[in-house]
ZADO-1210 file (C-alpha; in nm, 4 decimals, padded with zeros to 6 digits):
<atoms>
<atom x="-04.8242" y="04.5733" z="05.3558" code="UNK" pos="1"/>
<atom x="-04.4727" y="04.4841" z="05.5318" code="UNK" pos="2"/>
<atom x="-04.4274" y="04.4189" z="05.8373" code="UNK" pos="3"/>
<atom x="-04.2140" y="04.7210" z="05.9625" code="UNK" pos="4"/>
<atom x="-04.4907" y="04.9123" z="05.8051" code="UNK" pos="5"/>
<atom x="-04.7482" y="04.7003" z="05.9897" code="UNK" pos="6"/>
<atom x="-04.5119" y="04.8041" z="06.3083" code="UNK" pos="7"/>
<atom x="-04.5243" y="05.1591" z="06.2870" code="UNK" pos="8"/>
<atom x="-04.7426" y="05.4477" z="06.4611" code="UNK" pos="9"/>
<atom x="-04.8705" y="05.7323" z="06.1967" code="UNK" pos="10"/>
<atom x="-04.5398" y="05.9387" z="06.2278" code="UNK" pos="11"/>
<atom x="-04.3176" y="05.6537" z="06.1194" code="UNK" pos="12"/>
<atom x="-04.1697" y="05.5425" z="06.4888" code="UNK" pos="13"/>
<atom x="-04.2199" y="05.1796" z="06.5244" code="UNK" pos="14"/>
<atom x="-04.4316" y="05.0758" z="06.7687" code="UNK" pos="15"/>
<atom x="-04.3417" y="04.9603" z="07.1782" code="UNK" pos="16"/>
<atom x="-04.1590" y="04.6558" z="07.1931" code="UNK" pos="17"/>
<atom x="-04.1114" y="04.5905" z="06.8355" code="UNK" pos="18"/>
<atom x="-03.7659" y="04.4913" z="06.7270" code="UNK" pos="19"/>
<atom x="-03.7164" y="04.4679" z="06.3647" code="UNK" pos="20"/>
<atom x="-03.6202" y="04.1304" z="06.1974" code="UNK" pos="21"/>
<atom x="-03.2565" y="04.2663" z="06.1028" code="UNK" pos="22"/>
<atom x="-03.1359" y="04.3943" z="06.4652" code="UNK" pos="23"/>
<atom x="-02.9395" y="04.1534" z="06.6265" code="UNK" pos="24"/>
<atom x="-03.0223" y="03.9684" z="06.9310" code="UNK" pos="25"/>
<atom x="-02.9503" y="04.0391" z="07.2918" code="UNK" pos="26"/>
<atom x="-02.5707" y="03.9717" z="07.3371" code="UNK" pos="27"/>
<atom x="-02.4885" y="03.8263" z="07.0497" code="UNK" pos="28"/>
<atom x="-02.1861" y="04.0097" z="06.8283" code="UNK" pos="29"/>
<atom x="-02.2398" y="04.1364" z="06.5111" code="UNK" pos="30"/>
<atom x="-01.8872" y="04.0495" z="06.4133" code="UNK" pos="31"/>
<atom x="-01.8823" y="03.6423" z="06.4833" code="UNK" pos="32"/>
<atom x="-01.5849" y="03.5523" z="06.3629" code="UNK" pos="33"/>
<atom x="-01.3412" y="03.9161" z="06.3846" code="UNK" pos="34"/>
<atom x="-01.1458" y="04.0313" z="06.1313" code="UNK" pos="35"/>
<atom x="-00.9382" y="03.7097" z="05.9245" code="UNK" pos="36"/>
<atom x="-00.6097" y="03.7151" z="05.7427" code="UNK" pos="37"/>
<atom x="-00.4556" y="04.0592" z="05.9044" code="UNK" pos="38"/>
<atom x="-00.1162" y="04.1483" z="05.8956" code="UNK" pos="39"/>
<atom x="-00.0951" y="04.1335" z="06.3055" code="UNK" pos="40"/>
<atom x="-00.2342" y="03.7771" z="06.3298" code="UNK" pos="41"/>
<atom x="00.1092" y="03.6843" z="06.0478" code="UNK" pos="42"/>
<atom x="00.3162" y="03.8668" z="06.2804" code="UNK" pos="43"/>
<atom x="00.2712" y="03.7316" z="06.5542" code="UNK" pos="44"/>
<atom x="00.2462" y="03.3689" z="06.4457" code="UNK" pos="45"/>
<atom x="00.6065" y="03.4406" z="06.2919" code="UNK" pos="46"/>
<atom x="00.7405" y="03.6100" z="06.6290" code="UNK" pos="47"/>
<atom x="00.6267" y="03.3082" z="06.7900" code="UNK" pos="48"/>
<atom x="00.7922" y="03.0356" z="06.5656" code="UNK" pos="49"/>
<atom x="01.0800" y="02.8810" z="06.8062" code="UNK" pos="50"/>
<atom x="01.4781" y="02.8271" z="06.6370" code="UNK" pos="51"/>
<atom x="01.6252" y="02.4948" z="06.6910" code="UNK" pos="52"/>
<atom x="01.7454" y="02.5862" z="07.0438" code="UNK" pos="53"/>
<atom x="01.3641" y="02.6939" z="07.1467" code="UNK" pos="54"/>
<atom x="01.4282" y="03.0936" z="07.1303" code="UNK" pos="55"/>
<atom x="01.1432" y="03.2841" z="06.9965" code="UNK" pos="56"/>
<atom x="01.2055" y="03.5882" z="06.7466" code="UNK" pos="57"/>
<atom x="01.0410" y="03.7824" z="06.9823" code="UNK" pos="58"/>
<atom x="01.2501" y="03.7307" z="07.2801" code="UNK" pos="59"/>
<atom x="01.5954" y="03.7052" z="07.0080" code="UNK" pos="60"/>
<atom x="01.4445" y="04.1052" z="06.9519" code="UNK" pos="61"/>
<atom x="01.4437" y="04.1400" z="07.2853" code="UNK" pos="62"/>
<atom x="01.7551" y="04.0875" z="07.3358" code="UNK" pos="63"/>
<atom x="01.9096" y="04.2641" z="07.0516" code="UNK" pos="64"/>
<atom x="01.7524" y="04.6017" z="07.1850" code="UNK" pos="65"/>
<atom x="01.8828" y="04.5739" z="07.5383" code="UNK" pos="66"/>
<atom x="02.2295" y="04.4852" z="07.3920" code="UNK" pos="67"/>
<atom x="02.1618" y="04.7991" z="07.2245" code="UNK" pos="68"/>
<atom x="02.0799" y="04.9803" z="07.5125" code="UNK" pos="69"/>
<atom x="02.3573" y="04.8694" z="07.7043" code="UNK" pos="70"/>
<atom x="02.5998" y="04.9858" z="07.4537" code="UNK" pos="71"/>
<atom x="02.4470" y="05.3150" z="07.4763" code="UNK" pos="72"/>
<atom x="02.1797" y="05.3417" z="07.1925" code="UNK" pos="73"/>
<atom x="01.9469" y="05.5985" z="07.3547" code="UNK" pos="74"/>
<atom x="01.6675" y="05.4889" z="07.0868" code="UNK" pos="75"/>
<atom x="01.6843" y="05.1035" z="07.2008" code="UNK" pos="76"/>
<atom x="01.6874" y="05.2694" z="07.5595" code="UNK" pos="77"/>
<atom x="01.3781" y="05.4722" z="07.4681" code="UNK" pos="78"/>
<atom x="01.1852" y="05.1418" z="07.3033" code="UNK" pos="79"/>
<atom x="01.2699" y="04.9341" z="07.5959" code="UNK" pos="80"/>
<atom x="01.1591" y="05.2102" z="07.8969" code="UNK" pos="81"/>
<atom x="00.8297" y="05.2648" z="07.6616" code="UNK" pos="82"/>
<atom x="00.7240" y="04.8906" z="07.6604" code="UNK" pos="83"/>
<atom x="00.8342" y="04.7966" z="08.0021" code="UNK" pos="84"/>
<atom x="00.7170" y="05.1542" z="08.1510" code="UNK" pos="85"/>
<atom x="00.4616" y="05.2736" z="07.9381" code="UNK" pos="86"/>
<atom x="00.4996" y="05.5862" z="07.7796" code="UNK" pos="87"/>
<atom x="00.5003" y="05.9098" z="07.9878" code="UNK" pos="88"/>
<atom x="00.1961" y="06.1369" z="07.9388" code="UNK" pos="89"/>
<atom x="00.2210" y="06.4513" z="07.7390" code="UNK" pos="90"/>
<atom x="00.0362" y="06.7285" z="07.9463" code="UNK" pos="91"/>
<atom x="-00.0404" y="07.0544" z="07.7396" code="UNK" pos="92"/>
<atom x="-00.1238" y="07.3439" z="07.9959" code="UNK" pos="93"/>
<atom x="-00.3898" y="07.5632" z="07.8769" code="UNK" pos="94"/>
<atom x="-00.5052" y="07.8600" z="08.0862" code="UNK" pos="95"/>
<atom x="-00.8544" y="08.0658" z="07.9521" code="UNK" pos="96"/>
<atom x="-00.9030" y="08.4034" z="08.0495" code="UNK" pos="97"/>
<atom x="-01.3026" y="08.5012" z="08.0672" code="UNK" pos="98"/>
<atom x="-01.4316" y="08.8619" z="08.0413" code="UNK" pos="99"/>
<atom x="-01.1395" y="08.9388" z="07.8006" code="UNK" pos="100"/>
<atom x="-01.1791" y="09.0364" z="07.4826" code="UNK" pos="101"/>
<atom x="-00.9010" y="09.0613" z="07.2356" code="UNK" pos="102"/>
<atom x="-00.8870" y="09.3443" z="06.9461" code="UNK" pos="103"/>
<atom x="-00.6339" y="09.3140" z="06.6498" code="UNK" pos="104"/>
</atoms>
């Protein structure tokens, strides 16, 4: 007999205080190591990488889109406001009507 089945009351539950031999253990992650070799961990190691004068792509992108914005590009504007802001919430107004009812 195994031992989950040694575990187990007559209508299959196991049994108080049993943990089964797969489950993981109290605060420890099931996912040790995370998830290697994504496309995000690439980017930002190149965005990182420093030119011969010590600028980052990142802050050379930076730059480029509040140039934009300056010169009037309402999308740069728009990227800018969204990462230095946040983006504004969209509200959607609902209103519900009880005791009505609806014939068509």
């Amino acid at each position: 007999m195994s031992e989950q089945k040694a575990n187990r009351k007559s209508n299959g539950q196991f049994a108080p205080g049993y943990t089964p031999p797969t489950a993981w253990k109290k605060g420890q992650s099931g996912n040790l190591n995370g998830r290697h070799g994504s496309c995000a961990d690439l980017f930002k190691e190149l965005s990182e990488a420093k030119d011969d004068k010590g600028i980052t792509k990142k802050q050379k992108i930076l730059a480029k889109i509040i140039q934009m914005a300056e010169n009037g590009s309402l999308k740069a504007a728009q990227i800018y406001m969204d990462r230095m802001e946040g983006k504004p919430r969209e509200y959607v107004e609902q209103t519900i009507i009880e005791d009505e009812l609806i014939v068509e």
